[in-house]
Steps between C-alpha positions, in 0.01 A plus 500: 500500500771707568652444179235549311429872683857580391452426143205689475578859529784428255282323219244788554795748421534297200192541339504819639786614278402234251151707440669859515712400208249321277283791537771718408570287162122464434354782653715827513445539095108563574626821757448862309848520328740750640641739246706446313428124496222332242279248621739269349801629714265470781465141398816411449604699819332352748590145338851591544478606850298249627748235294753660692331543837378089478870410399715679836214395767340170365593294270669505125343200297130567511535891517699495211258250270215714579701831390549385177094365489413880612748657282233336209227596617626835377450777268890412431493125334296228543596176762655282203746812428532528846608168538687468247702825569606345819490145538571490121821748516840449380580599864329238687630211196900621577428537882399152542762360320752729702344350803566159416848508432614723787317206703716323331795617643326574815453131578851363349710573832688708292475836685665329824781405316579840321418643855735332699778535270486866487533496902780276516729707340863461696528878474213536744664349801519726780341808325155499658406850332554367185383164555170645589496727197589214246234218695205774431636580133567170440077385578419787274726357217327178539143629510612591133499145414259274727215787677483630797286274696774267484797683556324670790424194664851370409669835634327439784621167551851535453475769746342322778855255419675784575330631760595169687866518432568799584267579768215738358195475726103581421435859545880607419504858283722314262258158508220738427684736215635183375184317440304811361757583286532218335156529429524795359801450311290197283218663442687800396733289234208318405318836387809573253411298276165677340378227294444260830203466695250768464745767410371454158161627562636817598745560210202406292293746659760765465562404105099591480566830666823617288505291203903379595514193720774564801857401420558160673855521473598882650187414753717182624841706517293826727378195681767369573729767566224601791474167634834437551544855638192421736684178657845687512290779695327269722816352642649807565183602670506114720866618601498866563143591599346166651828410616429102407777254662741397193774361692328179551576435120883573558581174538247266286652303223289560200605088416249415754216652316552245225183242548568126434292374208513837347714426191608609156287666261304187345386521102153573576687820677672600193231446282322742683728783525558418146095570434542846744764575313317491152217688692709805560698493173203547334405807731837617501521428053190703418588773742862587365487399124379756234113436450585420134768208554392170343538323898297800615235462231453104598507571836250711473307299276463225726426712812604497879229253568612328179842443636431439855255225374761319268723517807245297709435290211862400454526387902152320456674324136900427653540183753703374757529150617131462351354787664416871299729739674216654566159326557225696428202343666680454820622870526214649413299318798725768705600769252198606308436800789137536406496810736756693293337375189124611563655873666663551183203389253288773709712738565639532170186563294333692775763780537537568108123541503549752817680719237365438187355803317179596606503425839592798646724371758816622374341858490377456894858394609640816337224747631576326894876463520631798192456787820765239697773378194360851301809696672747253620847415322593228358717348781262598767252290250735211493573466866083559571391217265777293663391541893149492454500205289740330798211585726227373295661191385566390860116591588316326213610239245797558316404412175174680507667808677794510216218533208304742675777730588643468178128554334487815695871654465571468145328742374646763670890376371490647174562870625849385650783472341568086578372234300176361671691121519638683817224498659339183422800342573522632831135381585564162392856460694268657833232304426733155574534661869162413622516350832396657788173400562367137391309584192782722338613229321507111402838480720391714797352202677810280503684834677172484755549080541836547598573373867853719541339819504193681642210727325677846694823375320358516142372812575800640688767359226290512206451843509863555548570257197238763326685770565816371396354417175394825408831651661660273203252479222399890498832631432533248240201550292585884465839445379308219266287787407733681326644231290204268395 
């Protein structure tokens, strides 16, 4: 009886919430429109609020199929081009193949094995400062290659090994910095690479607003260039301001680290870093060589989800010791993320109706924010955008906060004198950083799970690890603002 009094006022919050946002998808269209909106913008409007309103306090499958079922019920298309314009997309096709074969790699033990190699180097013995620096690097490296739901768990892990060397208890400054950077440090790495996850619904988003999709390439050099300034940053800030205990590392042997049964790079390994290899040559091929070069021209013939899916198909098609190097049916039991997958096929359709012509909306955001961005300069516009979308990506979700924010700013970029990549690039690195509460992110929850460390302590540290972000990335985006 108890029990069941608990769950009550939490499942009538539920359908609370649950009824405030299907009204708003269904409902808010039949309000009086507010000038300068249509009835259609009011339409489309209060689908994409309540789409994002359902998505950071309920759920994401169900709020997200009944967005796109909405979105045809429209002035705007009808549900079959609704459908098709999201479950249907290009962007949902490449996605889920992407998906697949970083599960792939997740589940092949190889991020353990790059991992540990990096922090046995000799040259780390008996320099805890650096040590520390290169451990936290060294996850973010590897969240390149396997996720960062595994290499946070595995980061984890190896620290707890150290932890019991060398004497680091529960509740120590450096346990705690330790374990939340880390976590930070993956999912940060992880967001680098804009073509993982659902980083592509945003840079599709943005390619609707500007008409020039964002530069994977100089995005993943700014990235990491702030990343790795972040970490360097942070363990200045664990030695000099939090004062963490280092000399407890002065006298570990990095050899110890080295797990038995962790071996050699195996050929299922290779062959993967062989496919993530051919995945970023491709980004890195169409990026750098002249539009009209013959390579170019096939790239771009057989398109980024072209490629990726040969890629996939080529690990499905090559065996070893009568097994596909990669089995399809089997990883997609686990890697098929249905939850990124349905965000995307809402979201995406959804926010290029929210500024399609005729709407109105883009004409409302100017009329409500042009007295605020009207007078300000450009690098008092860059450093804005990049603290308030730190704030709002760490109150609601991250991927619905990004396209928002980005929705909202971009129209205001072309008076500067910087290319408006600088600004959606920014967003999307931010974006990555969602983690203080629960529901800023997918990863938030494993931070929350975590036994080492307290709520206070996400809140205390995390905000520090904010800080330091923008104390790195800031500085960097307006010298990238001069250049790009």
């Amino acid at each position: 009886m108890t029990t069941l009094a608990k769950k009550q006022p939490k499942d009538t919050a539920y359908y609370i919430k649950s009824a405030i946002g299907i009204f708003l998808m269904f409902g808010f269209g039949y309000l009086p429109p507010i000038a300068p909106l249509s009835h259609l913008g009011m339409q489309i409007l209060g689908i994409f609020v309540g789409l994002i309103f359902l998505l950071c306090t309920v759920s994401i499958v169900w709020p997200s199929m009944l967005a796109v079922i909405a979105l045809g019920m429209t002035e705007y298309c009808t549900v079959a081009e609704a459908v098709s314009s999201g479950f249907g997309s290009e962007l949902v096709w490449m996605m889920l193949m992407m998906l697949i074969l970083s599960e792939g790699m997740a589940t092949s033990g190889m991020g353990e094995i790059i991992a540990r190699w990096i922090i046995t180097r000799k040259f780390l013995n008996k320099r805890p400062f650096l040590f520390t620096f290169v451990f936290m690097w060294g996850m973010g490296i590897c969240s390149l290659l396997v996720g960062s739901i595994v290499v946070v768990l595995m980061s984890w892990s190896i620290f707890y090994s150290i932890a019991e060397i060398v004497g680091y208890k529960k509740g120590e400054r450096y346990s705690t910095m330790m374990i939340i950077g880390c976590f930070l440090s993956a999912i940060l790495f992880e967001g680098l690479l804009a073509f993982l996850n659902w980083l592509p619904a945003f840079c599709l988003t943005y390619q609707n607003m500007t008409g020039v999709g964002i530069n994977y390439v100089t995005y993943f050099i700014i990235g990491f260039i702030v990343a790795t300034l972040m970490i360097f940053l942070s363990v200045l800030a664990m030695k000099f301001i939090f004062k963490c205990d280092f000399s407890k590392l002065n006298n570990i042997d990095v050899e110890a680290l080295k797990s038995e049964g962790i071996g050699r790079l195996n050929f299922r390994h290779k062959f993967y870093l062989v496919c993530f290899g051919l995945i970023v040559a491709y980004v890195i091929l169409t990026t750098v060589l002249p539009a009209d070069f013959f390579l170019t021209v096939l790239l771009n013939t057989v398109t980024q989800t072209g490629w990726f899916t040969i890629v996939l198909v080529v690990a499905v098609v090559i065996r070893h010791e009568g097994k596909p190097v990669l089995d399809f049916a089997e990883i997609a039991k686990t890697g098929a993320n249905w939850n990124i997958l349905m965000m995307c096929a809402s979201v995406i359709p959804v926010a290029r109706a929210l500024t399609s012509d005729g709407t109105g909306v883009t004409e409302l955001i100017n009329n409500l924010l042009s007295p605020i961005f009207g007078s300000m300069g450009p690098i008092m516009f860059i450093i804005t955008v990049m603290i308030a979308m730190m704030i709002l990506t760490n109150i609601g979700s991250n991927m619905a906060t990004s396209i928002i924010v980005v929705t909202v700013v971009l129209p205001f970029v072309s008076k500067y004198y910087f290319s408006p990549a600088i600004i959606g690039m920014a967003i999307l690195l931010i974006a990555n950083l969602g983690f203080i509460f629960p529901g800023s992110s997918g990863m938030a929850p494993f931070l929350y799970s975590n036994k080492w460390i307290e709520v206070k302590d996400i809140y205390k540290y995390g905000l520090v690890y904010c800080v330091i972000f923008l104390i790195a990335a800031i500085p960097t985006f307006i010298v990238a603002s001069y250049i790009i």
